[in-house]
C-alpha positions in Angstrom: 11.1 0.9 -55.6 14.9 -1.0 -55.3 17.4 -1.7 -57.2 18.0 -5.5 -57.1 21.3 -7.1 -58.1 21.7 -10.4 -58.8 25.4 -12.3 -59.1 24.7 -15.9 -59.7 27.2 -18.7 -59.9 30.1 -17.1 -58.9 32.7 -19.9 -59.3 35.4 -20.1 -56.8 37.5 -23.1 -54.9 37.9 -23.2 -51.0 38.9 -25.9 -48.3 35.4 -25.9 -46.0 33.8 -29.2 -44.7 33.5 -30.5 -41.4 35.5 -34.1 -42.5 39.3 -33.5 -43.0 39.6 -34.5 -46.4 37.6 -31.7 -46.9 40.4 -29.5 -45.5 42.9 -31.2 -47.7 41.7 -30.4 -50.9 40.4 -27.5 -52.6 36.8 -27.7 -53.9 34.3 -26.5 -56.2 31.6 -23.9 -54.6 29.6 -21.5 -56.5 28.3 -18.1 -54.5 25.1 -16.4 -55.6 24.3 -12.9 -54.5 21.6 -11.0 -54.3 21.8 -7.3 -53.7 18.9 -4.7 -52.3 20.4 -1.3 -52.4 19.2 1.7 -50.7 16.9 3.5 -52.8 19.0 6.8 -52.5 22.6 4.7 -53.4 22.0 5.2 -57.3 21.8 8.8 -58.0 23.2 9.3 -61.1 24.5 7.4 -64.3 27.8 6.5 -62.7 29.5 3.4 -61.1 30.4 5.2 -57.8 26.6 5.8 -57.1 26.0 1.9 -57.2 28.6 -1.3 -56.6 30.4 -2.5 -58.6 30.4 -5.9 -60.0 33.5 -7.1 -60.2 35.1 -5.9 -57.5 32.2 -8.5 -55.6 33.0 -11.1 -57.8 36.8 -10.5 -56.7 35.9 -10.2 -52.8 33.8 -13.5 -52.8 36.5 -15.5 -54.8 39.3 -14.2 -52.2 37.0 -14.7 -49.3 36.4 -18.4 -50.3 39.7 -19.5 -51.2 41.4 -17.6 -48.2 39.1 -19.1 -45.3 38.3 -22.4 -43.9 35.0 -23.1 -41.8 33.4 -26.8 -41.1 30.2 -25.4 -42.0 28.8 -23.8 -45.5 26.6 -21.9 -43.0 29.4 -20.3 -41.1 31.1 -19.3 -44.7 27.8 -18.1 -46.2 27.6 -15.8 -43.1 31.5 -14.7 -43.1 30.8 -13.4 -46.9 27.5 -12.0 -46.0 29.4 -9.6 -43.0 32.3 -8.8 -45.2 30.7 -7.9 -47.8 27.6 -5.6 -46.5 28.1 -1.6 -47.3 26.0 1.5 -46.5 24.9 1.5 -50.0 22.9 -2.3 -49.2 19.8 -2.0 -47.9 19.9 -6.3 -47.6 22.1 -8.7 -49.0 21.4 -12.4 -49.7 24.3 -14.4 -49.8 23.5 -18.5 -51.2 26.7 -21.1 -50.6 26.3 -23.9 -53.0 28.2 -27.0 -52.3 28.0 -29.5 -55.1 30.3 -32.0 -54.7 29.6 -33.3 -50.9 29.5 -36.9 -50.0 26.1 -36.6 -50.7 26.6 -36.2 -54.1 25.4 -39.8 -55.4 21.9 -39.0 -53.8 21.4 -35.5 -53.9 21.6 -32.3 -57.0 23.2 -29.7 -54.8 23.9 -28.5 -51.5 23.0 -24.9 -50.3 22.8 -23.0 -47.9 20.8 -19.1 -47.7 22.3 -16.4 -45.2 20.2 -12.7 -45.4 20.2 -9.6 -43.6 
């Protein structure tokens, strides 16, 4: 038995990309998490046995717009280490990229980090 939480399409802006006009501009990425906590974290009706939400929501937006990596795997694995706690059992962090220079051919751009 787990508790599993799910934050999808967190929408945030950041400057990651390994071209430099990539670095120049802000641009759209959207974080999904997923969240396994310990099966002892929620003990009782009460937001400070569990996480909470928005504070994650606040942490990934911060963490996105403050930072600059070439690689969507490097970033997915920067949020994935700031944001693991002794109540998380594992954490699955998702980068989505949507707007690359791949966008004419392709849907979306992702990349999964987990541990």
């Amino acid at each position: 038995m787990s508790f599993d939480i799910k934050i999808e399409g967190i929408t945030t802006h950041g400057k990651h990309g390994v071209y430099d006009s990539e670095k120049l501009k802000e641009q759209l990425f959207l974080i999904d998490l997923q969240i396994i906590l310990k099966n002892e974290t929620v003990k009782e009706d009460s937001i400070s046995s569990t996480i909470d939400y928005a504070k994650y929501v606040e942490e990934v937006e911060y963490l996105v717009s403050s930072s600059s990596f070439n690689l969507i795997e490097t970033l997915a694995e920067f949020i994935h280490t700031k944001l693991k706690s002794s109540k998380i059992k594992k954490l699955i962090v998702t980068v989505h990229k949507p707007n690359t220079p791949l966008s004419k051919k392709t849907q979306d751009i992702s990349v999964t980090y987990s541990g």
